[in-house]
C-alpha positions in Angstrom: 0.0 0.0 0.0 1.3 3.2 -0.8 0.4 6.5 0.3 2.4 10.0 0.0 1.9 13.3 2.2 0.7 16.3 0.0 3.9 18.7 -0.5 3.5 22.1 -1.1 5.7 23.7 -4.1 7.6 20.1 -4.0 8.3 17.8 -7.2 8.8 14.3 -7.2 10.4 12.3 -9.5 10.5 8.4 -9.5 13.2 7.1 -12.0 13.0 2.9 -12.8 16.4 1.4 -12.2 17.1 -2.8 -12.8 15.4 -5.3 -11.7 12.0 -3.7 -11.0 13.3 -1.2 -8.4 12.8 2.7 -8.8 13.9 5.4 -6.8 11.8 7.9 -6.0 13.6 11.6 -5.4 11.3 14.4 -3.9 12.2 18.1 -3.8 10.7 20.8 -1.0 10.7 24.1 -0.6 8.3 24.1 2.4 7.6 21.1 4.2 9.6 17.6 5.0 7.8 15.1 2.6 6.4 12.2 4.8 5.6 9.2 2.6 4.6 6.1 4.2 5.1 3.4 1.3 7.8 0.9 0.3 9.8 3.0 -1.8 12.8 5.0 -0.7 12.5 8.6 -0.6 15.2 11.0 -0.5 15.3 14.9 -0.1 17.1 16.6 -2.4 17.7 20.0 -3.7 17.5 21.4 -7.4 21.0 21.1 -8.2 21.2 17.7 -6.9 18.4 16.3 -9.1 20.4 17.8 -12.2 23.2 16.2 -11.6 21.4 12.6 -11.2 19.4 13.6 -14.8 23.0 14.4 -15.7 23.9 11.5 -15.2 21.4 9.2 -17.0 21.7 7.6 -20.1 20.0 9.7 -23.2 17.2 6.9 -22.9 16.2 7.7 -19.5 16.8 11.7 -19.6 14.3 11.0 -22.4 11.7 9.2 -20.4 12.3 12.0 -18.0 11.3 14.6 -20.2 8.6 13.0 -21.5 7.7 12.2 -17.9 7.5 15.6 -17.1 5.8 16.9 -20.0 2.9 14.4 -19.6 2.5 16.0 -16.3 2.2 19.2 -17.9 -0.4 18.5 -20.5 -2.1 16.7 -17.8 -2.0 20.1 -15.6 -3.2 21.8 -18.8 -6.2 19.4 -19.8 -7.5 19.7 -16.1 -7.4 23.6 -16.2 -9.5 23.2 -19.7 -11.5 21.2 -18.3 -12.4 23.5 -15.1 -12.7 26.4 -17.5 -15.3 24.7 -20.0 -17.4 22.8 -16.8 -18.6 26.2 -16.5 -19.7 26.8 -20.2 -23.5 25.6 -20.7 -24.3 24.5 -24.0 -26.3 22.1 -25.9 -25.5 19.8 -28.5 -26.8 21.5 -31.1 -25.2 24.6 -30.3 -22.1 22.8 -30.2 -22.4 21.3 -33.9 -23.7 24.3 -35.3 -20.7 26.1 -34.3 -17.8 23.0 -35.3 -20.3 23.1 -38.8 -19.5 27.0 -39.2 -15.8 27.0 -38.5 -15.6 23.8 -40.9 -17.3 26.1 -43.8 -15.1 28.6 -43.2 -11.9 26.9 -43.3 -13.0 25.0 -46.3 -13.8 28.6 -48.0 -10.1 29.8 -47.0 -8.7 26.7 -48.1 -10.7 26.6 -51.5 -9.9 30.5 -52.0 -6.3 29.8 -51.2 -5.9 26.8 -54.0 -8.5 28.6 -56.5 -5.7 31.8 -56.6 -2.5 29.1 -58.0 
């Protein structure tokens, strides 16, 4: 069972190592991270995670990055989300607008090939 204390302004990183293990690294500003699962957790400033990334092979500073920008989109989608939750709209209104934006860009798009 695994369970992790809410940090504020904090990151955490877990990086998979051989064999099934990962290390997990967390990074505060605030607050000492409690965690009460089976992984190890270590506190560590900014510089010091560089250096491990540093350190990686381009494989796993890849999954890193990618890591990190999946939690970024994911951040993003949920602000969309919370933004359009608020907009009320049927269906129909819905279509009727995607229907009007398609019939415009098709009447750029023809207008833009008719002129070669």
């Amino acid at each position: 069972m695994e369970a992790d204390a809410k940090v504020d302004a904090g990151v955490a990183l877990t990086i998979g190592g051989h064999n099934g293990r990962s290390i997990q690294l967390s990074l505060s500003n605030t607050r000492t991270n409690m965690s009460f699962t089976n992984k190890p957790s270590v506190a560590l400033t900014l510089d010091q995670v560089m250096e491990i990334v540093d350190q990686l092979s381009p494989a796993d500073t890849l999954k890193v990055a990618k890591h990190i920008k999946k939690k970024n989109k994911d951040a993003d989608l949920d602000d969309l989300i919370a933004i359009f939750s608020k907009v009320k709209m049927s269906e129909k209104e819905m279509t009727a607008i995607v229907e009007d934006v398609r019939a415009e860009r098709y009447a750029r798009e023809k207008a833009r090939y008719a002129g070669r």
